[in-house]
N, C-alpha and C positions, 0 to 999 in steps of 0.2 A: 327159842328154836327158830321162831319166823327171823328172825335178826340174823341168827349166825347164815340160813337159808339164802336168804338175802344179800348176803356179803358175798358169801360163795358164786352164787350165779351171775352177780354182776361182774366179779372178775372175772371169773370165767368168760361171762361177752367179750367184755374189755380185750381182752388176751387174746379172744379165737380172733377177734375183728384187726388186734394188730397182727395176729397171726396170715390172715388173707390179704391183707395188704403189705406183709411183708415180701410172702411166696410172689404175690405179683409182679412187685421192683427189683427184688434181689433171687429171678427161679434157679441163677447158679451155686444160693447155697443148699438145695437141695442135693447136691451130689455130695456125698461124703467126704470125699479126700481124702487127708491120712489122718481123718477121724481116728483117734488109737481106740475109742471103744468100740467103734463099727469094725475097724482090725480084729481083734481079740472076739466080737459076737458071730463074725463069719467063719472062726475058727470050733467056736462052739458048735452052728448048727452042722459046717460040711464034717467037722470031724471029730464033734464032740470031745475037744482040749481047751485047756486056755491058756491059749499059745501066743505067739508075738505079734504086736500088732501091724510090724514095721513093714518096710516092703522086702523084699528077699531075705526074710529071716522067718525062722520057724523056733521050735521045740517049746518050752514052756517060758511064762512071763509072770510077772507079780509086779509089770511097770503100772497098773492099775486094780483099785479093788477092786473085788469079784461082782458086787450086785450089780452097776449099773450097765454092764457089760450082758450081764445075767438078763437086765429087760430089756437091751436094745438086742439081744438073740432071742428072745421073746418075740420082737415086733417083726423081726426080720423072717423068721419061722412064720409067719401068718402072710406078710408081705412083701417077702422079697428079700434077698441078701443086698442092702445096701442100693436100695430101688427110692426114687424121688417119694413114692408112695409110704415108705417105713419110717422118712425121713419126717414125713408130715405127720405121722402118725404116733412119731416119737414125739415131736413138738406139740404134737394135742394132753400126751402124757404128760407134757414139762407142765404146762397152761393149767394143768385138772391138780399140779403138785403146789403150782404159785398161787392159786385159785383158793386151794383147801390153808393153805399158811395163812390167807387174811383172817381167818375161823381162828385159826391155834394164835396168832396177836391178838384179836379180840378176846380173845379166855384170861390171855395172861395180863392183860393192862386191866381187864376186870376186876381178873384176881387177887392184884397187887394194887390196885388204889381206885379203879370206881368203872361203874358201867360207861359213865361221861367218857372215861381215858379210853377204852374197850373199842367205843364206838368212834372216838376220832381217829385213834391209829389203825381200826381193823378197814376204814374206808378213805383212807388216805394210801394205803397198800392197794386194797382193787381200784383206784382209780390214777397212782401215780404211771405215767407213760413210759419211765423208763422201765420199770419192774415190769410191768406188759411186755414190754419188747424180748427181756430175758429169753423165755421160753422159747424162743426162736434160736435160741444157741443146741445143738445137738448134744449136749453134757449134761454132768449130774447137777446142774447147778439148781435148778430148782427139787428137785428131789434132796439134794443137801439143805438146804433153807428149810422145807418142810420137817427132814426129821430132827435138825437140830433143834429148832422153834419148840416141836413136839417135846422131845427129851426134855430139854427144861420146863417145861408144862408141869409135865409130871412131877420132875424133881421137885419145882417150887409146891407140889402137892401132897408131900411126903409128910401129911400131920397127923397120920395116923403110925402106930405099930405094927402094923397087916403086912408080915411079911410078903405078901402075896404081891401088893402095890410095889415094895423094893426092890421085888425080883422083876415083874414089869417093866418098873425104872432100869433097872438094870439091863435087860435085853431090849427096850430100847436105845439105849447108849453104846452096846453093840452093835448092833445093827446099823447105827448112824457110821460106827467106824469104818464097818463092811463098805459103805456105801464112798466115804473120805476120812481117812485116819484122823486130819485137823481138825475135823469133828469133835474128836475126842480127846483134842490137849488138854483143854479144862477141865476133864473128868475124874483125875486124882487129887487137885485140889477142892472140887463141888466135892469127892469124898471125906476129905479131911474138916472140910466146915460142916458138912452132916453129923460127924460123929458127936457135937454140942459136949465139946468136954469131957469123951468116954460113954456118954450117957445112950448112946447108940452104935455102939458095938457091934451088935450083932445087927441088927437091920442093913447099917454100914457094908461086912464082910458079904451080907446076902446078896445087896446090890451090885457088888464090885463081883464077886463071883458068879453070876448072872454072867454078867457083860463081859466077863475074860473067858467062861465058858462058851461062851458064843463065836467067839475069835478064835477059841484052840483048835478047830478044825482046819481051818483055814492057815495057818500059824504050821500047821504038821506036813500039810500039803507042799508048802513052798521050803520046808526042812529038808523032805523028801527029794523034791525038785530039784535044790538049789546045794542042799549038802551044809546050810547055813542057817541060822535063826532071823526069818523075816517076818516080824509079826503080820502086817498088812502088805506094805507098798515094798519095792523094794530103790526107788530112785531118787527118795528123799533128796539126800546129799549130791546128786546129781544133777537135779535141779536147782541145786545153789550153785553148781558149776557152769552149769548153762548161763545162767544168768549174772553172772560177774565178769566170765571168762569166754564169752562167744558160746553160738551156737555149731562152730564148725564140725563136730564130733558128734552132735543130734545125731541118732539113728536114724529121722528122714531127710537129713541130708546125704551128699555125694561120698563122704568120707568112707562109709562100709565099715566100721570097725566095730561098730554094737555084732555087726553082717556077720564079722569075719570070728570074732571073740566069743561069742555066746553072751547072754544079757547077763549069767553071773561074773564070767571076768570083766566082762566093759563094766559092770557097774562097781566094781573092785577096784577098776584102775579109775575112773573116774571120781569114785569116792577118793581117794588117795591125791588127786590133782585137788580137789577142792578144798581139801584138809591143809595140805599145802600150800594153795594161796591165802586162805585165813591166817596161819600161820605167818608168812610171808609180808601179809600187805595188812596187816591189821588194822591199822588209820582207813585204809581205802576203802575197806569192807564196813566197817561199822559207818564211817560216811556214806555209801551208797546204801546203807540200810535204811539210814535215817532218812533220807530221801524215797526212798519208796515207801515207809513209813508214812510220810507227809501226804506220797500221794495217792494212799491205800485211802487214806479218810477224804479227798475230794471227787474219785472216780465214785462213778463214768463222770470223764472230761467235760460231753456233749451236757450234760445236766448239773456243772458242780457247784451252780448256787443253789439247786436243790438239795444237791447232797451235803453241803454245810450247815440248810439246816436242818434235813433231819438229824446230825453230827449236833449241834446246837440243843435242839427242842431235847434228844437222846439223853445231852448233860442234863438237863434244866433234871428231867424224867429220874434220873438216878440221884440225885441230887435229893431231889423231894423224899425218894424213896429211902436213904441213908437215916433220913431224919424222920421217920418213921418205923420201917423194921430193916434193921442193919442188915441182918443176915439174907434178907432177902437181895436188896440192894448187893452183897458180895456177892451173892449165887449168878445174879446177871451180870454185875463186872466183872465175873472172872473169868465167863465164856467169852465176850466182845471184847475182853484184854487178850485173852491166852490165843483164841484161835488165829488172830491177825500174824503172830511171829512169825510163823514158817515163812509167809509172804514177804517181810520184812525182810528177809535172807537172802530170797529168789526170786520166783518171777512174782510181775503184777498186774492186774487186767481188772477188768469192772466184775467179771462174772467172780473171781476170784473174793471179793469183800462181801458178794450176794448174801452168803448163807447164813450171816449174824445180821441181814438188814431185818428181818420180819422181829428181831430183839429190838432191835435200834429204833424201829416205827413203834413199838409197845412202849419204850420208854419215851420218846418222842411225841406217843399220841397223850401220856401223862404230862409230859412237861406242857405241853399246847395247850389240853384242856384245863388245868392248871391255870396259864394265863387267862384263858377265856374269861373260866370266873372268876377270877382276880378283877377282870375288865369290866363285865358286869357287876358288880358286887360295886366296884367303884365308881361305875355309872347310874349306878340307880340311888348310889350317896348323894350323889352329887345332885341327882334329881330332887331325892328328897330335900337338900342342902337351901338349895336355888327356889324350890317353889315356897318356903319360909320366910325366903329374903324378901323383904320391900324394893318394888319396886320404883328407882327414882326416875 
């Protein structure tokens, strides 16, 4: 308890202190901009909708999921619609979400190979600089890092029969959707390796039903809305448009046509342009995939021989883990393989690979500590090797 306590508060310093000296260098990014979830939470508090987040566009939106929107009209309800003060005060949020993830890494490298692993990845996350810096992004990006981290927690704790824990696991993995649908690509294959053969059937159907019960409200809402089936998000496809094809057509830019269309035809005609150039340039898409690909695994830029190795130490970490319990080892590659795709498609930014990093530092803090004692273990051979030997 004193350990996890510990982890927590020092990142939290870490975080608040890059926090104060960020607001000092950069105080213009305190102003919102065309924040789309500051859009959408100002729609909440004046008029209780959740409506467009764009500039001269109104009626209803699904271009973002619902909760983080939900708490930055939270903050904004206490201080202010989009005031430098809600802006900080959301960033203390982010700091208290990347803070609590170094706790949910330390569980899970515990869990799966040793206190040693636990302790080197949970305080290599409260004390790496770029991970601090995150927080200072206005997004769900540390709120996604913490619930996905969690969700697997749980999953990899699933050794009991207690429906109760399934269904738990199960509206956690909801709930991460609600927050980012990429969240949850991995989620029907982590279901399909639970099932061990049939032998989990039912626990299986609990969990999955849990977590699509949680979505179908949401899911009815944007039916209602839009007159169409949108489980979470509705710009997926759209944002693979943007990002192959220009951003001229962006609703915050000049163009007006999301303005002029309504967000279910623009994202109709859009979807359909994008479909189209896959179609079309198929060489070109899959090359520009592979390259954002590449450079999914060495953002952030400013830090990318750090980020290779915890990419590096990450393999070593699952690696070890393959050759011990397989199935655990699948459960973690198939979240750090599955969530990265969408990215591969569309856009690519450092915040965007955020949310599988506190995975990546749990396997990373295994592979390290791993070497460590490997190093020792063979330093102290060596000691004892040399002090036997005559000296000539």
């Amino acid at each position: 308890m004193k350990r996890t306590i510990s982890i927590f508060c020092t990142g939290l310093v870490v975080r608040l202190v890059a926090l104060l000296y960020l607001v000092h260098v950069k105080p213009y990014m305190l102003t919102w901009g065309a924040n789309e979830a500051a859009g959408i939470a100002g729609w909440i508090v004046r008029n209780h909708s959740f409506s467009s987040p764009f500039h001269d566009a109104s009626g209803p939106t699904a271009w973002l999921a619902p909760i983080y929107p939900a708490v930055v009209a939270a903050v904004f309800w206490v201080f202010g619609i989009a005031t430098p003060g809600s802006a900080i005060a959301v960033m203390i949020f982010n700091s208290i979400c990347s803070a609590a993830a170094g706790v949910i890494i330390y569980m899970i490298a515990a869990d799966v190979h040793s206190e040693r692993a636990g302790v080197f990845a949970a305080w290599m996350w409260a004390l790496c600089p770029y991970v601090a810096i995150l927080p200072f992004i206005p997004w769900d990006t540390s709120l996604s890092a913490l619930l996905l981290s969690a969700a697997l927690l749980l999953t990899l704790r699933l050794h009991s029969g207690k429906s109760k824990r399934w269904a738990e696991c199960g509206i956690l993995w909801g709930i991460a959707a609600l927050v980012s649908p990429t969240l949850f690509i991995g989620f029907p294959i982590i279901a399909l390796l639970l099932l061990e053969r049939g032998s989990r059937i039912r626990q299986v159907v609990i969990m999955t039903l849990f977590a699509f019960v949680l979505l179908l409200p949401w899911t009815v809402r944007n039916y209602f809305a839009f007159h169409q089936i949108l489980p979470i998000r509705s710009n997926g496809l759209a944002e693979v448009y943007f990002a192959n094809c220009g951003f001229e057509t962006h609703p915050v830019g000049p163009s007006m046509e999301y303005q002029r269309l309504g967000e279910a035809k623009f994202i109709a005609q859009v979807n359909s342009r994008a479909l189209k150039y896959i179609r079309t340039n198929p060489a070109i898409f899959i090359g520009d995939c592979l390259r954002r690909a590449m450079w999914f695994w060495i953002y952030p830029i400013s830090f990318w021989p750090l980020s290779v190795v915890i990419d590096l130490a990450a393999l070593a970490g699952i690696i070890l883990l393959f050759r011990h319990c397989r199935q655990t080892a699948m459960l973690m590659l198939v979240v750090i393989a599955a969530y990265p795709l969408v990215y591969y498609a569309s856009l690519n930014q450092s915040r965007y690979r955020h949310p599988i990093e506190p995975i990546l530092y749990a396997l990373g803090g295994i592979g390290l500590s791993e070497l460590a004692l490997r190093r020792r273990w063979s330093l102290g051979n060596t000691g004892k090797v040399s002090s036997a030997t005559p000296s000539f």
